[in-house]
N, C-alpha and C positions, 0 to 999 in steps of 0.2 A: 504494500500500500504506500504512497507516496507521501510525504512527511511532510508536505510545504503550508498545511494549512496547521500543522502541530509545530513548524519550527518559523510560521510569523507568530502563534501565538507567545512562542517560547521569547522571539525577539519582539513583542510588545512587552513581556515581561519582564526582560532587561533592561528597557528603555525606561521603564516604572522605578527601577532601582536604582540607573543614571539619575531620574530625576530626582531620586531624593538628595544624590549629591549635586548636582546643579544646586538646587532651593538651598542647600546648606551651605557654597561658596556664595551663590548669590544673598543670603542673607548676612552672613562674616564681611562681604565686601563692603555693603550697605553701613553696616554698623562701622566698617573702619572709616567709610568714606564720608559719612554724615558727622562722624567723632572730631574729625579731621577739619571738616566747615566750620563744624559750632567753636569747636580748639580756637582755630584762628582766631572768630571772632571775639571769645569773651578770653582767651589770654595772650593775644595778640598784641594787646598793651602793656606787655611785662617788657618791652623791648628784648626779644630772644633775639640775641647773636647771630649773627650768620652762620652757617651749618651748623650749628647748635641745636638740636630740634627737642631736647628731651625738658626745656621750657613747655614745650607743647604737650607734655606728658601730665593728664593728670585722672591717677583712678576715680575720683566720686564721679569727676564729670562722665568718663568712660564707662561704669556701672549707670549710671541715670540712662544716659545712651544707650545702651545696651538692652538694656532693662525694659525704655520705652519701645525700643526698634522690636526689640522681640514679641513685648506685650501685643503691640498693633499687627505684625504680622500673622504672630498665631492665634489671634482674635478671629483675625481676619479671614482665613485659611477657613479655621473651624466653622465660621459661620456658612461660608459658601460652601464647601463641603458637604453641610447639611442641609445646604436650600440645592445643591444639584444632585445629592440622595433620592431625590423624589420623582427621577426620573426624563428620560430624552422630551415626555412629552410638559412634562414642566419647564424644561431650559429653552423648548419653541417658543411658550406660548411668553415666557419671560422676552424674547428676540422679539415678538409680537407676530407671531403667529398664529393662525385660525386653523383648527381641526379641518377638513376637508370634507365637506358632504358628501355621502359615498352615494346619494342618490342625487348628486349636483346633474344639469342640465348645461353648464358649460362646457363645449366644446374640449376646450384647451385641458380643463379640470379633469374630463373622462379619461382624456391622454394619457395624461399624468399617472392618474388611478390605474389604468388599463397597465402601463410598462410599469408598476411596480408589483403589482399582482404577480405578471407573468415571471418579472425577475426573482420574487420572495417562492415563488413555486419551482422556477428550474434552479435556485440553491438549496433548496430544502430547508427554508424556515418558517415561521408564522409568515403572515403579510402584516407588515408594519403600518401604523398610523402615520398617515400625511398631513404635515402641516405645511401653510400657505403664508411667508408674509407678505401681505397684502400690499403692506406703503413700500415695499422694495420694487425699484424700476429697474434694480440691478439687477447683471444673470448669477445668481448664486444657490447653491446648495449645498443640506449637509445632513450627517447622518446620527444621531445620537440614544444614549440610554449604555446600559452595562453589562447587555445581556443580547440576543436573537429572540429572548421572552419583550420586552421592554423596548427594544429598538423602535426609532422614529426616524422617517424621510423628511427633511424640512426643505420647501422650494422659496424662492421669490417667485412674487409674480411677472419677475423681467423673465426667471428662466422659462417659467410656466406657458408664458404667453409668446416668447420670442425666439423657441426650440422646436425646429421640429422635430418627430416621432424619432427618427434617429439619434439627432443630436440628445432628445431628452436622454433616450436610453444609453448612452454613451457616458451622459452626466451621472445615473444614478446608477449603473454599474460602476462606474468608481465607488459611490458612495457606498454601496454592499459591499468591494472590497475590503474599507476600514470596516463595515459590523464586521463578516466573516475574520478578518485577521485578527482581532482585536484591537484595532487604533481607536476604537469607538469610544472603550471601558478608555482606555491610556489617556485618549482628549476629553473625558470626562473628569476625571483626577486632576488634570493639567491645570483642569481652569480652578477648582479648589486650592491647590497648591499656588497657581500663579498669581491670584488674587488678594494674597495676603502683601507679597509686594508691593501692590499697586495699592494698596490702603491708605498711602500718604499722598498719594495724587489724587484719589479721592475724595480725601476727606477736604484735603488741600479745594478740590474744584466746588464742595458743598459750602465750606467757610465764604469761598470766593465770591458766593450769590449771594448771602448776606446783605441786607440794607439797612440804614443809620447810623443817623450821626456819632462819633468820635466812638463807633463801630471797631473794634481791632481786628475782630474776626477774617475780615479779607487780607488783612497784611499779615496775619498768620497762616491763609489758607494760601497766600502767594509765595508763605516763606515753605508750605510743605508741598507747594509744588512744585518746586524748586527742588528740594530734596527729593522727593515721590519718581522726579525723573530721573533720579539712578534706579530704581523698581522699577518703571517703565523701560531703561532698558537693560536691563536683567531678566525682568520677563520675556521680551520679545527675546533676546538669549536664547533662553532655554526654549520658548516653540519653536525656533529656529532649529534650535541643536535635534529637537524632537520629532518636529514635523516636516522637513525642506525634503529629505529623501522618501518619507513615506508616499510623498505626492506621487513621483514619477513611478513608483511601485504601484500605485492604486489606477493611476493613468493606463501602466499596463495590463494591470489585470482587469480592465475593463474590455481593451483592445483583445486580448484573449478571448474573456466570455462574451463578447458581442461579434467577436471575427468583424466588425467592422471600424476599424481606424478612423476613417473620415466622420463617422458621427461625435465622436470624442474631441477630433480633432477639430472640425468647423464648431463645435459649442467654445471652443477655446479660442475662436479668430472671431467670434462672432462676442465675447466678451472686450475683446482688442479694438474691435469697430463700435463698441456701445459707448454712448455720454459717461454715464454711468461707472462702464467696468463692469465689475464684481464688488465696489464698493459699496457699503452699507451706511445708512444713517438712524440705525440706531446707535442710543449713547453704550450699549454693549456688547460693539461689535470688536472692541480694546478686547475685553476678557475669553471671548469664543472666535475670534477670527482663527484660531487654528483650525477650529471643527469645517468649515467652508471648503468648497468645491475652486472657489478662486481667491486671490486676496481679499478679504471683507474691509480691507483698511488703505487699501490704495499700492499699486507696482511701485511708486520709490520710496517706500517704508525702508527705513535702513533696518537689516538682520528682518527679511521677511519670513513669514511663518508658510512662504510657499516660492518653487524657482521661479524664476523671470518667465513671463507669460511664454513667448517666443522661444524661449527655450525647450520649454514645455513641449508646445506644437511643431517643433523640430524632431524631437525624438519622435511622435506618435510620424509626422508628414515631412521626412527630410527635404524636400523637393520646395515645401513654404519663402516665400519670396519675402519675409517680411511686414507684407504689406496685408492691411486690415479692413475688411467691407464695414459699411457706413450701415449702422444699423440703431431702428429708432421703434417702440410701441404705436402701434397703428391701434386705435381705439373702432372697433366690431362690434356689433350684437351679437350676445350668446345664442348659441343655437347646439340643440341637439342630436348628434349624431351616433351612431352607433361604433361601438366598439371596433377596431379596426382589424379584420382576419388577421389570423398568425400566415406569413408565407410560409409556402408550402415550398422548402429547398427539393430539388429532382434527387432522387436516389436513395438511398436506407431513411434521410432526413426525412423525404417525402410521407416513406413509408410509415416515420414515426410521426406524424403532425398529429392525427385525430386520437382522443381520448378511444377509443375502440379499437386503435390498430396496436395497442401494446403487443411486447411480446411476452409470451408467457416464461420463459429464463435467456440469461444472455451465459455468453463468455464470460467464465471464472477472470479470465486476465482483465476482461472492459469492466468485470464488476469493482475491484480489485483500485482500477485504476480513477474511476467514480466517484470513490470515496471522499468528501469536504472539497473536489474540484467541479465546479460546475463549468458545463462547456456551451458551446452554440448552440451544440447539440439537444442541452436541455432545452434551453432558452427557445426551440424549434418545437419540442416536445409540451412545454409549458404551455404555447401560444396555443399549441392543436388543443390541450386540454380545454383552455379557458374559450377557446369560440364554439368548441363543442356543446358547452355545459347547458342545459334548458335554461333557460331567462328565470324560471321561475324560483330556482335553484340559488341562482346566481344572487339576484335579489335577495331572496330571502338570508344567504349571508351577508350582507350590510346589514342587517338592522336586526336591533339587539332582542328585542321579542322573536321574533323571526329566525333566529341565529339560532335560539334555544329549539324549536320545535326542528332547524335543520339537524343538529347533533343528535337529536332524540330518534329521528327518522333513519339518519345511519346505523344505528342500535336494533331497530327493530330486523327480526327474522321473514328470512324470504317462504319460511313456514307459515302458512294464515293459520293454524290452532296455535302456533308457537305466538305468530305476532299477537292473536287477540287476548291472548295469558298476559302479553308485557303490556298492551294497550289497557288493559283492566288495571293491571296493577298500577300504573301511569298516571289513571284517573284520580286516584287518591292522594296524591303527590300535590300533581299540578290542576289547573282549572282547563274545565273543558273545552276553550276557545281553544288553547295551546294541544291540547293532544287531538281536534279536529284538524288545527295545521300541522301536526305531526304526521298524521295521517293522509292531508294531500302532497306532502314531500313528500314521502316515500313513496306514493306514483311516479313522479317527477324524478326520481332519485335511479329507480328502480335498475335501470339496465346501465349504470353507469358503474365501469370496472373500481377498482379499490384506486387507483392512484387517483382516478379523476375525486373518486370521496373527501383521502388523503387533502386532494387541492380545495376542494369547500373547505374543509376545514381549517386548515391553514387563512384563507379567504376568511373566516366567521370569526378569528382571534380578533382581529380591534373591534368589533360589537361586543363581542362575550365583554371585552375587559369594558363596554363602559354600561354593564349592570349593576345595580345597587348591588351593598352586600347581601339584603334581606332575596335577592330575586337572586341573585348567586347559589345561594344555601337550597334553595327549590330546584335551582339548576342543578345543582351536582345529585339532591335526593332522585331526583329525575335519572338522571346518567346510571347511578346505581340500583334505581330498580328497577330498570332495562336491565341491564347487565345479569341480573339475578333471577329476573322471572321466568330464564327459560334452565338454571340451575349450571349455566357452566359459559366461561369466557375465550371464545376465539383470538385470533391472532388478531383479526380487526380489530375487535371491541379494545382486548390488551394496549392496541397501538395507540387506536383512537383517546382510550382514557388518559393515557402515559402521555399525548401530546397536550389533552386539556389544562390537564392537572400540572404538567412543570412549566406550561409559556402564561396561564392562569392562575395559579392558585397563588404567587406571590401576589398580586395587585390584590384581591379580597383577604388574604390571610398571610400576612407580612411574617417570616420569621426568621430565625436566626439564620444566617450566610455560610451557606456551604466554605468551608475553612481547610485546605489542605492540608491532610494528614500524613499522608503516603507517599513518598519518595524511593522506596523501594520495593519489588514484587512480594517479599516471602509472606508479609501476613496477608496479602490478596490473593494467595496461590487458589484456595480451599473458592470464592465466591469466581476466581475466574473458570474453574473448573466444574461449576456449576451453570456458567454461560456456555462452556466449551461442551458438556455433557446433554447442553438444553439442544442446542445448533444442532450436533450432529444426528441425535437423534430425530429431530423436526426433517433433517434433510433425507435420511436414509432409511432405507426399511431394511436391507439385510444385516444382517448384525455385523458380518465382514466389514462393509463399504462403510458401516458407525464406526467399527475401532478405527478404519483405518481416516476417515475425518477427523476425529475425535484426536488421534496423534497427530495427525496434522497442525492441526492447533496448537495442541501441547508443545509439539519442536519449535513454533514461533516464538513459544514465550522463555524460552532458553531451558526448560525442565526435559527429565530424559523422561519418555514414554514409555520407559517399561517402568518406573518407578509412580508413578501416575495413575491411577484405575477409572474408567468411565462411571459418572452413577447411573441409577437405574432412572429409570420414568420419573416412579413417585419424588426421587430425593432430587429433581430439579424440574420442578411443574413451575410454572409462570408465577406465583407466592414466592416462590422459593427463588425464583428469580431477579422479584422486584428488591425480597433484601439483599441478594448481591448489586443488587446495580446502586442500591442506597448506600452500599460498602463503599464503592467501585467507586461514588462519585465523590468521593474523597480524597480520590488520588491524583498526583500531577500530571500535567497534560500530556507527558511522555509517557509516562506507565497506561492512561488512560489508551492511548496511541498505539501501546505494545496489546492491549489487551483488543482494542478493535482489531488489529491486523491478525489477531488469532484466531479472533472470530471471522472474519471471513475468509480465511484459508480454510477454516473448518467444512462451512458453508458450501467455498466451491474448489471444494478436494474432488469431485465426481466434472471436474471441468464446466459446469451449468450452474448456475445460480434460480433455482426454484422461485414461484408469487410468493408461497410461502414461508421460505427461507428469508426471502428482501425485506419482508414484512416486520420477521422478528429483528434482521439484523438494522434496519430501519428505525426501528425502537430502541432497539438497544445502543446505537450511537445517536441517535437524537440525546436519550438521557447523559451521554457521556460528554455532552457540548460539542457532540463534532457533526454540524449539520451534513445528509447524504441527497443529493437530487435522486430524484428519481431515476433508476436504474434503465439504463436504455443499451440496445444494439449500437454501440458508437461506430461508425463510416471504419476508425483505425481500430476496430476489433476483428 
């Protein structure tokens, strides 16, 4: 399995630990340099000698300094910290952005909504909330939150309105590169961390507004901004040091999963041609101009938190002449148009376009290779999924009543004595409007294979998350007495709850933060061998073709396979599963790493990868943070 999406997360996680040494020179500098001004000023009058400096030495002043330098910044720090804990779609709506109507009639809006869909489906995650800022004429975009549960798309309406369908999708395939790598969580910390620097430039600009007479407050708020701009440029520092190389990596990995260059590339010439830019005027566009798609702060920012535009569009279009098209918001009537067909590429792409021409297993190697890399390939796959889906379907995942009877509809059995046992029990849960619309999706739903399912739901994640807690609590008793009334849980149901339940259950029931534990295999041998014993069995029916899965497995994770024994059925049924995986997601993203690559060697030890097989392995790296696109026949399989 390829490592590239475990070894960006490993270097977002370096860069996390650079930062605390960046914040800790740039704080020590701060306090020498600001020691250093006030020195001057109030013992400057001792007459100190020429190179003489240790006049200039003195501890109380040095401890007061210090003391205060520190207090404001880790004030600082801590407070924002805890105002951008609350999530990507709190730091939008802070930027001044509007939630997106997912049943909007603007043209340009469907767009938008439409290529994020398709991209949150060929990466294998929820589909994230789109935010709009509205008063931005700039082209800007960005990606935020600390999770692929919690992740948010945030547009301007320059990009919104002034992008077309390619160029969008070039802009917000970069922006899934940072969730999927993790830059997202990293530019979430950043602005906590970077904002305690800027505290005295802050405060310094509040002082500054101030009015009245023999007032000191402005001459004070001018003497700490003054000061404040050693923090302002310490921070920009360290986004610099943080963010400059991550761009041209997310540039690329856009260019990869879009195979199309030129939409990347003209959204970046067509920021070069706008009044605008990428520049923002909000007053804090200072603190999150790293998270942005282009400079949010202006190209000749010294130490930018991104490379030189042209630079940029040089790597993706060597051949760029420099020169930039004139481009300006033309003011339209909204109009409603439909969703725009996924193209149908000629040849195996082709074949993959429609939700109905899945294949039932591909190549152990294309599966193998699939894993946390999403290709064009999906991205062709996604598109055939979403033009497929019945309207009524579709619909009904945007909106949050709606949402609930689609998830319930998935649950129900293609048995009618089976379904009308779960539909009875149903009754008693929830109110009968909602289990009659449970009942017309699942006509609606009926003939639609499991990944196109997989994709409503994923689709239904931002309505689910904006239910009350009290219609949460009815939601989940719903989901569970589905699950139960026909006395036993399939691979779907397993999948489908395991997605509800980890990209969901934080927003209504906040708890304590998975905390890494595990840095080395040996006390995870027993719960991985509990995934390896579930796999092989799931995949095989001769009991040969099981061991010899089952060792398969076992050799990736470095243990010998004759010291190792398969379990039986009963001692790794899907319970017994879910607390290995609660084990499992305690462990570092390399062991988690080591532990999926054994899993799917186990899988596709018979060279084929099974529906049922995808299904479980599917779940089982969803829970382990490593999102999987949907399993396709890839063109280089």
């Amino acid at each position: 399995m390829p490592m590239d999406f475990v070894e960006q997360q490993e270097h977002a996680r370096r860069k996390t630990r650079r930062l605390i040494l960046y914040f800790a020179t740039a704080v020590t500098a701060m306090i020498g340099v600001i020691y250093v001004l006030l020195a001057a000023v109030f013992l400057g009058s001792r007459h100190i000698p020429p190179n003489h400096l240790n006049g200039l030495w003195n501890p109380e002043l040095f401890a007061v300094v210090s003391a205060g330098t520190l207090l404001i910044i880790v004030f600082g720090s801590f407070y924002k910290i805890r105002e951008v804990a609350e999530g990507g779609a709190a730091l939008a709506t802070r930027l001044g952005g509007q939630l997106l109507n997912p049943h909007t009639n603007d043209a340009d809006a469907r767009k938008l909504l439409n290529v994020v869909e398709e991209m949150a489906i060929a990466a294998g995650i929820p589909v994230p909330q789109v935010f709009v800022l509205q008063d931005e004429e700039a082209i800007n975009a960005f990606a935020a939150g600390y999770s692929t549960s919690d992740a948010i798309i945030g547009v301007t309406r320059g990009c919104m309105k002034l992008l077309t369908r390619d160029e969008l999708q070039g802009v917000i395939a970069h922006e899934f590169s940072h969730i999927l790598n993790g830059d997202m969580r990293l530019n979430m910390r950043l602005i906590g961390w970077v904002f305690g620097i800027l505290c005295l430039t802050i405060i310094g600009k509040l002082l500054l507004r101030t009015r009245g007479r023999k007032n000191p407050a402005p001459i004070v708020g001018l003497v700490l901004i003054i000061m404040g701009a050693i923090g302002v440029f310490f921070g920009r520092l360290i986004k610099s040091a943080v963010s400059r190389q991550r761009e041209f990596l997310a540039d690329a990995s856009a260019v990869q999963f879009t195979r199309n260059p030129d939409g990347i590339a003209n959204a970046l010439k067509k920021i070069g041609g706008l009044e605008y830019g990428a520049r923002l005027s909000t007053d804090y566009a200072e603190e999150a101009s790293h998270l942005f798609f282009g400079n949010a702060l202006g190209e000749s920012i010294l130490f930018s938190t991104h490379p030189p535009l042209k630079e940029r569009i040089r790597r993706i279009d060597p051949s760029f002449d420099g020169k930039f098209p004139r481009v300006a918001i033309e003011t339209k009537p909204a109009t409603l148009v439909p969703a725009p067909q996924a193209r149908r590429p000629s040849g195996i792409l082709g074949a993959l376009g429609g939700a109905a021409s899945a294949v039932e297993s591909v190549p152990a190697a294309c599966a193998l290779s699939q894993i946390s890399t999403p290709l064009p390939e999906h991205l062709a796959r996604a598109g055939g999924i979403l033009a497929a889906l019945p309207e009524a379907a579709a619909r009904a995942a945007r909106e949050p009543f709606d949402a609930n009877a689609l998830i319930f509809a998935m649950l129900l059995s293609s048995d009618e004595t089976v379904r009308a046992a779960q539909l009875k029990s149903l009754e008693s849960q929830i109110s009968v409007v909602l289990v009659q619309a449970t009942g017309k999706l699942f006509a609606a739903i009926a003939g639609l294979e499991r990944d196109a399912r997989l994709a409503l739901a994923a689709m239904a994640m931002p309505a689910l998350r904006r239910l009350t807690s009290a219609q949460y609590d009815v939601f989940t008793r719903g989901v569970q007495s589905l699950i139960e009334a026909d006395r036993q849980i399939d691979l779907f149901e397993y999948a489908l709850q395991k997605m509800v339940h980890r990209h969901i259950e934080f927003r209504f029931r906040p708890g304590q933060k998975s905390v890494v534990q595990y840095y080395v295999l040996k006390p995870l041998v027993g719960d991985s061998v509990v995934l390896l014993s579930a796999l092989a069995r799931f995949g095989q029916e001769d009991e040969a073709q099981t061991q010899t899965a089952f060792r398969a497995g076992v050799a990736r994770l470095g243990l010998d396979p004759n010291s190792v024994g398969i379990l039986s059925g009963d001692e790794c049924n899907l319970p017994q599963i879910d607390r290995a995986l609660d084990h499992l997601g305690q462990a570092s993203p390399r062991l988690k790493a080591l532990v999926l690559d054994a899993c799917a060697h186990t899988v596709a030890s018979d060279g084929a990868l099974e529906a049922r097989e995808a299904e479980l392995l599917r779940a089982i790296a969803d829970t382990l943070d490593c999102p999987v696109p949907p399993f396709i026949e890839s063109a280089s399989g």
